[in-house]
Each structure stands twice: as structure tokens, then as C-alpha cells.
N, C-alpha and C positions, 0 to 999 in steps of 0.2 A: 750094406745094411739098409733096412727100410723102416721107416716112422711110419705114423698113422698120420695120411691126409687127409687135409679139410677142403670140399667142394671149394673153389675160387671160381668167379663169375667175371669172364674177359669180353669184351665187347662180339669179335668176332663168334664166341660161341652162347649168343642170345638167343638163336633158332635151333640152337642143336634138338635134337630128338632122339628120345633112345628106347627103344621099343623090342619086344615089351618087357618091363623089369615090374615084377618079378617076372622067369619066362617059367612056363607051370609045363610038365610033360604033356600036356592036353593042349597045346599050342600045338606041339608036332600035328596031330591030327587035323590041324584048319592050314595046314601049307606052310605053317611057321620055321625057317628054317634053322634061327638062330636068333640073334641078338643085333638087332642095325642102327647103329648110328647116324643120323640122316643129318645134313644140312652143314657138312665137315666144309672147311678152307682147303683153300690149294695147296699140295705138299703139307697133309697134315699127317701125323704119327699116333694110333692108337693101341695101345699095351690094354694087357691085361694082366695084370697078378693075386694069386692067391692072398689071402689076409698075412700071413706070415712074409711077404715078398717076394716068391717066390715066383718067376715069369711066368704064363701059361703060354700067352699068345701074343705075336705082333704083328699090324699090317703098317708098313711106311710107305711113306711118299705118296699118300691117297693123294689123286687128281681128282677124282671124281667126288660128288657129294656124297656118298654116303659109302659104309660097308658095315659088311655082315661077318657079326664073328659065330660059325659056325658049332660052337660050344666043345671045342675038341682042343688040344694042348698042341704044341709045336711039332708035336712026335705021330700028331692026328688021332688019338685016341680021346676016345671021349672024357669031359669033366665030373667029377662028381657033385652032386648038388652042394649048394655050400655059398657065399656070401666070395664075392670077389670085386678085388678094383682095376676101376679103367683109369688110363691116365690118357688124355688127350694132347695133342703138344701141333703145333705148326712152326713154322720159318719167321714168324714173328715174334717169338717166344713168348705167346698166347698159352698158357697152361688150363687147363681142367681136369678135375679128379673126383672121382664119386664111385658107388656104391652100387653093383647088381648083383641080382640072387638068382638062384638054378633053384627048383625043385623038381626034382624029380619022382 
């Protein structure tokens, strides 16, 4: 089951950046490939799910700063425009949750 979360603000994700939200189909034309997370902790976990709860997408274990969710679901097919949440999570158990939008 899934509830509706509220953005929580944890030390570790005071630089985060998320870029760009909303992402407008007119991004694709300037190199834009997706949705990037920038300025992520070591071993951090970022999900994506539809408003209903539903999973789209997950990358674990980032090492590196940042990643790109390429706007395509687990199966690789693309999203449809529509309002989704990220949940952000590390080894600290540093939580973040919020709100991006697809237009397409």
C-alpha cells in the first residue's frame, strides 16, 4: 500500500538538484535526456512511482553524484505525461520524497 508523502528535508540532501521538473517535451530538443538528480550520497536509492503507487522506475546503489531517470518504466517503455513521485533513500536512512511532472 502507498500513502501520499510529504517532502522531508535531511541534512545530506540540502544540495540535491532536480532538474528539470516540470520536464516539457521541448527539452528533448535542447539534449535533454531525462530527469537528473544531481548532488545524491554514496549508496543512495532513487524510486520513482506513479501517484497511485505504483513502481515505475529504480536505480540503487548510486555511487556517483547524480543520475538520470530516463523517463521510461522498468519494462523500458516510455512514461506518460502525468505527475509522479520520487523517493530518495541512502544508508543512512536519509529519506526525501517529492513531486515531478512529464508533459508531454
Amino acid at each position: 500500500m502507498f500513502g501520499i508523502l510529504y517532502p522531508t528535508q535531511a541534512s545530506d540532501y540540502d544540495d540535491l538538484i532536480i532538474y528539470p521538473n516540470p520536464y516539457k517535451s521541448r527539452h528533448s530538443g535542447l539534449g535533454v535526456e531525462g530527469i537528473t538528480f544531481e548532488n545524491l550520497t554514496e549508496n543512495t536509492n532513487v524510486s520513482i512511482y506513479t501517484i497511485v503507487g505504483s513502481l515505475v522506475w529504480k536505480a540503487e546503489d548510486i555511487d556517483d553524484n547524480k543520475v538520470t531517470w530516463g523517463l521510461d518504466n522498468q519494462s523500458g517503455m516510455p512514461v506518460a505525461s502525468g505527475v509522479y513521485i520520487y523517493v530518495i533513500t541512502n544508508d543512512q536512512n536519509d529519506k526525501l520524497s517529492g513531486k515531478i511532472a512529464i508533459i508531454k
